[in-house]
PAPA-349710 format. One line per 8 residues: number of its first residue (from 1); their letters; for each residue x, y, z of N, C-alpha, C. Coordinates in pm, 1 decimal. Layout:
N
NUM = A = X,Y,Z,X,Y,Z,X,Y,Z | ...
***
This chain:
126
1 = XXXXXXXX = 85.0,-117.2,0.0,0.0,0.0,0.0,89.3,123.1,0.0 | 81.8,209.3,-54.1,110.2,349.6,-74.4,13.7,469.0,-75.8 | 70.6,584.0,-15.0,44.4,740.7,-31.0,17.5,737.3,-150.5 | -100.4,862.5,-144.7,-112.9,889.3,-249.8,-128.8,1068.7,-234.1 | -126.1,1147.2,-373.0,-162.9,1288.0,-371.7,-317.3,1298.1,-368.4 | -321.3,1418.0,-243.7,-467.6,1452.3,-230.7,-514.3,1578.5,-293.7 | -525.5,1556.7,-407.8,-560.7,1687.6,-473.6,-632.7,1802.5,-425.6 | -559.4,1910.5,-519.0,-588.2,2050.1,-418.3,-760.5,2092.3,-440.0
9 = XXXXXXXX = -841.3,2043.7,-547.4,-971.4,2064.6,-567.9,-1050.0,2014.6,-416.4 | -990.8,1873.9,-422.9,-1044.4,1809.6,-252.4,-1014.6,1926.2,-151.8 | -890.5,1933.0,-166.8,-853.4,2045.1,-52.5,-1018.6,2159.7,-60.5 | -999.8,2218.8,-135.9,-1068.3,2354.8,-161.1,-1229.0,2289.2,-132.0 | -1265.1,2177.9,-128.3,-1410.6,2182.7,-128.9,-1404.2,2105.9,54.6 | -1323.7,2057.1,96.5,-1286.1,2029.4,249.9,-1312.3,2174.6,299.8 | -1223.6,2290.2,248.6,-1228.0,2408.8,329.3,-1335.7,2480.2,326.8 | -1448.0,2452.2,226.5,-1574.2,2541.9,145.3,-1695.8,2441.3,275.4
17 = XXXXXXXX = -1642.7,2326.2,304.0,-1731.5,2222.6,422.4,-1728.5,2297.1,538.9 | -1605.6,2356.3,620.0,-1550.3,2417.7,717.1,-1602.8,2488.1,689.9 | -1615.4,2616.3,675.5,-1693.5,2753.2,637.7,-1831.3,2742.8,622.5 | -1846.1,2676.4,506.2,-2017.3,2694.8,515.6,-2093.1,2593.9,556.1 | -1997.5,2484.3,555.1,-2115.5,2348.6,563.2,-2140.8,2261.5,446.2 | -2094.5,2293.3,352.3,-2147.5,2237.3,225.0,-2079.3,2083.6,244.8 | -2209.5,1998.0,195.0,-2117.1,1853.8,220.3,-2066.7,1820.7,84.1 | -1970.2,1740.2,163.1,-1838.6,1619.0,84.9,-1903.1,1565.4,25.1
25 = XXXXXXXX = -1909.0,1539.0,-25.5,-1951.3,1323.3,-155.7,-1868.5,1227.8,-35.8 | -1886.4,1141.9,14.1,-1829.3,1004.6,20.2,-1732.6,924.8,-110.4 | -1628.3,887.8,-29.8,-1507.2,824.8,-120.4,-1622.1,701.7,-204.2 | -1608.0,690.9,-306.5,-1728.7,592.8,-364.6,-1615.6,513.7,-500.1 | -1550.5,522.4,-552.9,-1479.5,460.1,-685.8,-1363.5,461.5,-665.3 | -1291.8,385.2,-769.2,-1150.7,343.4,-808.0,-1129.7,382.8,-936.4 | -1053.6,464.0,-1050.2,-1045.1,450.8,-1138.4,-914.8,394.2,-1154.0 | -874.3,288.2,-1291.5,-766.4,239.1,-1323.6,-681.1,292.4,-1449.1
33 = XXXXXXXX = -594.3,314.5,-1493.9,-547.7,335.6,-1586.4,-396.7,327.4,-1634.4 | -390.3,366.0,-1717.2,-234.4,318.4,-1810.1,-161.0,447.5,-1863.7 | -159.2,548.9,-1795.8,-74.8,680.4,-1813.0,-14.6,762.1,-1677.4 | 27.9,624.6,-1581.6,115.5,695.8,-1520.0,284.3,669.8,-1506.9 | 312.4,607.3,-1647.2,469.0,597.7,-1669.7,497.7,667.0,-1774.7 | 627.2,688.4,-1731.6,735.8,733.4,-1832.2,762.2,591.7,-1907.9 | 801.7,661.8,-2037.0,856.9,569.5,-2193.7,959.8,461.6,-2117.9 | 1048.7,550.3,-1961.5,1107.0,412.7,-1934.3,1048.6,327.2,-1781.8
41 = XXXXXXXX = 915.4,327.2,-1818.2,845.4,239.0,-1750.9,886.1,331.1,-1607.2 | 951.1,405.8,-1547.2,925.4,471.7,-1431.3,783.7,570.8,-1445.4 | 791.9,567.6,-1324.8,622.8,691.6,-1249.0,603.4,767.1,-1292.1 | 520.6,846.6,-1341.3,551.6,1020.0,-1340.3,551.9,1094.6,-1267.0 | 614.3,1224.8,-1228.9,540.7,1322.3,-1103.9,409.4,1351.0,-1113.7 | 391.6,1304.7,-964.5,259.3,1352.2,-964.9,231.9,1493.2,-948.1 | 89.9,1549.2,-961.8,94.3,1697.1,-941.5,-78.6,1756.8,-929.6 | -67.0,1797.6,-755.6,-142.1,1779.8,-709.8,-315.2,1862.9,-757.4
49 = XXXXXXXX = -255.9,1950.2,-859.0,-382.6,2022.1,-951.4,-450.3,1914.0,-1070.8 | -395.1,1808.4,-1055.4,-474.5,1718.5,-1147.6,-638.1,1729.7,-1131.1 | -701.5,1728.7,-1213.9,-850.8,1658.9,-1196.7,-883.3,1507.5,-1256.9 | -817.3,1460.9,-1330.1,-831.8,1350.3,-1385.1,-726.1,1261.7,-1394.5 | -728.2,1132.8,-1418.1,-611.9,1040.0,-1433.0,-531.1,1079.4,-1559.1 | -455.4,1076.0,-1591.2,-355.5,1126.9,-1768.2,-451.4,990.7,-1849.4 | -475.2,894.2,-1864.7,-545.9,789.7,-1949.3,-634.9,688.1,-1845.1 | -750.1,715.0,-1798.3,-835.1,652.9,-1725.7,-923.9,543.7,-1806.5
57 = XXXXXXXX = -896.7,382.5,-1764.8,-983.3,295.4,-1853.8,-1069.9,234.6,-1790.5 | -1104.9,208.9,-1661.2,-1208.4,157.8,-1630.7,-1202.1,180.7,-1456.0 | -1345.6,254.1,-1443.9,-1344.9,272.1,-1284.2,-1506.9,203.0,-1251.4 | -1453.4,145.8,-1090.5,-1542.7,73.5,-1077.2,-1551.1,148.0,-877.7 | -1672.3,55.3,-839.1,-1719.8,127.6,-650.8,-1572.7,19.4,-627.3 | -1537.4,126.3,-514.5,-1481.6,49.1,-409.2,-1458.4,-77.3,-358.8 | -1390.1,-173.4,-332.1,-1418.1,-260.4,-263.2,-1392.9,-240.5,-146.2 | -1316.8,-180.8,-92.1,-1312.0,-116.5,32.5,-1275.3,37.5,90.5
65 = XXXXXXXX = -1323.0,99.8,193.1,-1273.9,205.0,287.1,-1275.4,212.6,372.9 | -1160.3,226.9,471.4,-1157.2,198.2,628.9,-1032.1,334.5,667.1 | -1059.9,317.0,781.8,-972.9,456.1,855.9,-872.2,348.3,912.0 | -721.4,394.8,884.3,-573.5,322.4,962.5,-574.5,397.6,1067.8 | -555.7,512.2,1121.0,-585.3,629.4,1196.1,-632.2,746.0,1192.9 | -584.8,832.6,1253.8,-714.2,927.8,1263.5,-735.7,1057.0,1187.6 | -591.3,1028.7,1103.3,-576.4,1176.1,989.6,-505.1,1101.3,845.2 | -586.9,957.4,839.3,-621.5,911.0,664.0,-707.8,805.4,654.2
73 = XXXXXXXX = -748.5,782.0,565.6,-854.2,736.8,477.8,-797.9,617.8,399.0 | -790.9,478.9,377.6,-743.9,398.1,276.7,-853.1,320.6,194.7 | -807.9,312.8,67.1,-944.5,271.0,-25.6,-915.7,189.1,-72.8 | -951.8,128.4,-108.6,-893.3,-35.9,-206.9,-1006.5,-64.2,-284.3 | -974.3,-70.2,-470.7,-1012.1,-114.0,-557.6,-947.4,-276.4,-644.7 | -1027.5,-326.7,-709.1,-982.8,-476.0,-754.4,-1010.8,-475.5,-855.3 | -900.7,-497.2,-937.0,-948.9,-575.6,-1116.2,-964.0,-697.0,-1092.4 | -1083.1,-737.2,-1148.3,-1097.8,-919.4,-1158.7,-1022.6,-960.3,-1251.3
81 = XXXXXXXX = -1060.6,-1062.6,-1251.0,-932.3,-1179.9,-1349.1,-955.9,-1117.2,-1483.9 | -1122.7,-1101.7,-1495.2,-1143.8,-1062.1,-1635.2,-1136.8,-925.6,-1729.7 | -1056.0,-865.2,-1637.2,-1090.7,-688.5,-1682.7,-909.1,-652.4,-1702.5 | -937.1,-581.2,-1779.0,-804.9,-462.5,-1852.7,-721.2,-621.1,-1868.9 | -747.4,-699.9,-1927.8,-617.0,-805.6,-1956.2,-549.5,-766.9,-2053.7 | -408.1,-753.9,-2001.7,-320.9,-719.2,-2128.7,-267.1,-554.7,-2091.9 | -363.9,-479.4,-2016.4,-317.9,-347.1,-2003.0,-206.5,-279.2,-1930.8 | -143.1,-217.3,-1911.5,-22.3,-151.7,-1812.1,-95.4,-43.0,-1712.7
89 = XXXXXXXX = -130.7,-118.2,-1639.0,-175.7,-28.6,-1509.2,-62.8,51.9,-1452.7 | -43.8,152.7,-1491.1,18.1,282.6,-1359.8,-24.9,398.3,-1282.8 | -142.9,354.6,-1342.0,-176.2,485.5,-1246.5,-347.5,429.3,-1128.3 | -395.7,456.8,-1052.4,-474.1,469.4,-1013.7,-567.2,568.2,-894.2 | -717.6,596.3,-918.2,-728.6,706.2,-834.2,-889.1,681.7,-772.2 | -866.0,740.1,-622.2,-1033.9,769.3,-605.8,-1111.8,914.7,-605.8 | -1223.0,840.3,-611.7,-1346.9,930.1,-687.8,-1429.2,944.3,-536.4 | -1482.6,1076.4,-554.1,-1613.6,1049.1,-486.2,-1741.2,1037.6,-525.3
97 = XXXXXXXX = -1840.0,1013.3,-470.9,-1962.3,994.8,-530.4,-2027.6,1073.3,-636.8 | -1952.3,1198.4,-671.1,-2031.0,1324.3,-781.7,-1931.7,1294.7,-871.5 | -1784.5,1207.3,-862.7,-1710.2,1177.4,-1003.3,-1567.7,1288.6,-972.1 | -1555.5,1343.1,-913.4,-1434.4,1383.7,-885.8,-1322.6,1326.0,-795.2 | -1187.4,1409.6,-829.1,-1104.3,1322.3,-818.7,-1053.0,1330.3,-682.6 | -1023.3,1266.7,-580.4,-1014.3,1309.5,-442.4,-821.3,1296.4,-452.5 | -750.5,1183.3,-494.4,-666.7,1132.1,-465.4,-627.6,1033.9,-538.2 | -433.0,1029.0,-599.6,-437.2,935.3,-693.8,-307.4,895.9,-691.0
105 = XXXXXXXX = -216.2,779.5,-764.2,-101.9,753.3,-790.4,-95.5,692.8,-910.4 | 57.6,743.1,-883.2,140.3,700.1,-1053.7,236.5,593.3,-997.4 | 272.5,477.8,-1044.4,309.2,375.6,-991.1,403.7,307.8,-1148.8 | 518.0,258.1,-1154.6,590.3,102.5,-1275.9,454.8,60.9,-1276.5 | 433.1,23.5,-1406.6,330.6,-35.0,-1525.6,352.4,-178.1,-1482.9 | 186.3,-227.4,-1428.0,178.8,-375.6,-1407.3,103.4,-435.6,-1501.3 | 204.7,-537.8,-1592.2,62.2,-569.4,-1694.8,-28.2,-685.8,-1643.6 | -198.0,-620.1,-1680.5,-299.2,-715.7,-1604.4,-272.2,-906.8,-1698.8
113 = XXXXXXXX = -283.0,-975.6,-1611.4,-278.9,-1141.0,-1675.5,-431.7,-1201.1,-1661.6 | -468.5,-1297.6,-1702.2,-588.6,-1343.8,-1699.4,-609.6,-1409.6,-1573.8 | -526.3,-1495.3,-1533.1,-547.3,-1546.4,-1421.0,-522.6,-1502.2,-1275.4 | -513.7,-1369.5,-1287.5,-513.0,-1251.0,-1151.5,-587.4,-1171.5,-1092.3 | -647.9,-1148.3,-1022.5,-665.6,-1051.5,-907.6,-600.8,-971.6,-906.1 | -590.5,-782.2,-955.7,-524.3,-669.1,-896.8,-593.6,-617.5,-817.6 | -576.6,-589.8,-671.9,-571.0,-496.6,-601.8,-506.4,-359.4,-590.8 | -534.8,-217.9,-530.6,-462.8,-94.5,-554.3,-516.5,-47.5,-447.9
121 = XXXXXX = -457.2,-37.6,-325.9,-464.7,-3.4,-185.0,-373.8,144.3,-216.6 | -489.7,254.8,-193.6,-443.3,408.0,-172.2,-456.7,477.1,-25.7 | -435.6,507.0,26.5,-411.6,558.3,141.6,-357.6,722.0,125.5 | -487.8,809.0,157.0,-530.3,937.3,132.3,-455.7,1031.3,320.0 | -335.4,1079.0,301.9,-364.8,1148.5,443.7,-406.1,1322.1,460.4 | -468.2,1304.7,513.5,-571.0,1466.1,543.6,-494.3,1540.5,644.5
***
């Protein structure tokens, strides 16, 4: 499991909650995708004004969210055996329930196999 960047949009609608009240969305999705390496298969920088993944191919709910302690959030999404086979996963991110991007990483390109289970445990700290 790894950190991930908590984008500054999250930031700004956390601080707009504080002030006026306006509520959050709940952490609700995983998106997966294949644009967070460099040509030599390293990460890219991340950078925390993103709104979207660089190449997002398939986001699905959660399979999990639980609190490690008391200032982060960890989410865990799963490719089944049958999804993105063949693809170079590097990047992945969560969503909240209205489709924005809370938090994400760029990660070395794992290519999906048929007979696997990916998991992508993000861990958001506030």
């Amino acid at each position: 499991m790894s950190e991930a960047i908590v984008v500054t949009n999250f930031r700004r609608r956390l601080a707009k909650q504080a002030c006026e009240g306006t509520a959050v969305p709940k952490l609700a999705y995983m998106a997966f995708g294949d644009g967070g390496h460099n040509g030599d298969l390293t990460a890219k920088t991340p950078d925390a004004n993103r709104t979207t993944l660089v190449h997002e191919l398939l986001r699905k709910p959660l399979r999990e969210i639980y609190q490690e302690d008391l200032l982060s959030a960890t989410a865990a999404g799963t490719l089944e055996t049958n999804e993105l086979l063949g693809a170079r996963i590097s990047e992945a991110g969560v969503f909240d329930a209205a489709g924005n991007l809370v938090g994400y990483k760029f990660f070395a390109p794992k290519i999906k196999e048929a007979d696997e289970e990916y998991t992508v445990r993000i861990k958001l700290r506030f």
